[in-house]
C-alpha positions in Angstrom: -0.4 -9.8 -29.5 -0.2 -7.0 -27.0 -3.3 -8.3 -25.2 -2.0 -12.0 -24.8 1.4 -10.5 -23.4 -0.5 -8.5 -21.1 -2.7 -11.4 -19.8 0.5 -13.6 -19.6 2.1 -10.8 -17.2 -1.6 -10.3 -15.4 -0.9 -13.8 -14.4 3.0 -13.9 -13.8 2.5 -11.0 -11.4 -1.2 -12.5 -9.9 1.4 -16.2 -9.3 4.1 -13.7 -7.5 1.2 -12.7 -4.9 -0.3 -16.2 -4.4 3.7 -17.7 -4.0 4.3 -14.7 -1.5 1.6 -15.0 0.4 1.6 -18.9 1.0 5.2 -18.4 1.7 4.2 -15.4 4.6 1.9 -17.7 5.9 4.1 -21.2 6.0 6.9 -19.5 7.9 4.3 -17.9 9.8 3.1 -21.4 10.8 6.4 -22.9 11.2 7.3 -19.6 13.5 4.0 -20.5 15.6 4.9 -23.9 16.0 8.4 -22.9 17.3 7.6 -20.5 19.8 4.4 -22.4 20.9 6.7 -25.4 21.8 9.3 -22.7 23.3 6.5 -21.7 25.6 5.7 -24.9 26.2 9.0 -26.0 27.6 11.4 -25.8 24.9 12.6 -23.0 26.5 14.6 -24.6 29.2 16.7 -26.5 27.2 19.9 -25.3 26.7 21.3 -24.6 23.1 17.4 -26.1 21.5 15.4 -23.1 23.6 17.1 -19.8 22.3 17.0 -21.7 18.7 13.6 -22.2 18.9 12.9 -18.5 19.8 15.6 -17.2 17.1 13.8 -19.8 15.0 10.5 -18.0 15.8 11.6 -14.5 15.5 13.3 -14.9 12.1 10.2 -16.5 10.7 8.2 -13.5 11.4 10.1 -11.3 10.4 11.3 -13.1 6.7 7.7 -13.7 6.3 6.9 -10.0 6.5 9.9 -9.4 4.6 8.2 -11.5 1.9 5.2 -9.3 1.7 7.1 -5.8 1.1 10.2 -7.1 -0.2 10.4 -4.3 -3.7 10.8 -7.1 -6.7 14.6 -6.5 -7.6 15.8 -8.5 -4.1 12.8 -10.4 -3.8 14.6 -13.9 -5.0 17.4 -13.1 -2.5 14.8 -12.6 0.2 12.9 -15.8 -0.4 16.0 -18.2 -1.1 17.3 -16.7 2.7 13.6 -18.0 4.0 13.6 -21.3 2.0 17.5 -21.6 3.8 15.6 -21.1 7.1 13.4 -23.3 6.1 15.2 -26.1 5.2 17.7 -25.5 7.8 15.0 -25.7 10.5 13.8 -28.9 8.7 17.8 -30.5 8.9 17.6 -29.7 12.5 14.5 -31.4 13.2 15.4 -34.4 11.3 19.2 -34.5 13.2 17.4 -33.9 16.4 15.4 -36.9 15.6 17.7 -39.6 14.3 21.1 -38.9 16.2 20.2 -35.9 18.4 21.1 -32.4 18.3 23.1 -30.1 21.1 22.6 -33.2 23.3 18.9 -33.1 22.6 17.1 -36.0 21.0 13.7 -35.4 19.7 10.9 -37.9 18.5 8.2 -38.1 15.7 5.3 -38.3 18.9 6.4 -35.0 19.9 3.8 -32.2 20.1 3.9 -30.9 16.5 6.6 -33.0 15.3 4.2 -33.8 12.0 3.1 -30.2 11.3 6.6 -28.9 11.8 8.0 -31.5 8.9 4.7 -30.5 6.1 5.3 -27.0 7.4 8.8 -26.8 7.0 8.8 -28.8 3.3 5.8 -26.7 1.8 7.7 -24.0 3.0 10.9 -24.9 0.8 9.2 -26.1 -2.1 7.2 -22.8 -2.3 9.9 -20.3 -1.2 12.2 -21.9 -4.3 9.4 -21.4 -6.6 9.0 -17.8 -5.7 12.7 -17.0 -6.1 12.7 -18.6 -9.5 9.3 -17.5 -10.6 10.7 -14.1 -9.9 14.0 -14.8 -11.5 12.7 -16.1 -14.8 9.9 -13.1 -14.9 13.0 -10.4 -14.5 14.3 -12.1 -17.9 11.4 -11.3 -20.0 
């Protein structure tokens, strides 16, 4: 019994790492894409350019928040990204159906595509860390 336990918690903790570090590296990406397209021109447009930078700088730094986050505020640390991440993923759907800060955005804009799967894998596996960890504190 003691060796199936241990094996189930092998595995709880090995499913932590793997939904950490595919949540680092999906706000990493979506933090690439935001301040490649701030350096790209973003930058001059007023209100859009310092959120794509802010956007940029708080992905970097949740995502290494993620990786050294100790396990008792680990869930609040990931729901905080997966609300950054789906808040950045509100945006870019306002900015492309009725416009945002005066700014209107389309799907034929550089990274328009890899922003959205970025930004939804993001959520999807930021929410499954913070309940993963969640439901492991309970046992």
């Amino acid at each position: 019994m003691a060796t199936v336990t241990a094996r189930r918690r092998q595995r709880s903790v090995l499913l932590c790492w793997v939904l950490r570090i595919a949540g680092a590296a999906l706000l990493g990406g979506m933090s690439w894409v935001h301040l490649d397209l701030w350096e790209e021109g973003y930058r001059s447009i007023d209100v859009i350019g310092p959120a794509f930078l802010l956007n940029a700088v708080a992905g970097f730094g949740l995502a290494i928040l993620l990786l050294v986050t100790p396990r008792p505020v680990l869930p609040w640390v990931a729901l905080l990204a997966a609300l950054v991440a789906a808040g950045t993923m509100v945006s870019l759907v306002l900015a492309t159906t009725v416009g945002l800060f005066g700014f209107h955005e389309t799907q034929e804009a550089s990274l328009w595509w890899q922003s959205v799967w970025l930004e939804t894998a993001a959520v999807l596996v930021l929410v499954s860390l913070a309940v993963h960890v969640r439901r492991r504190r309970r046992t």
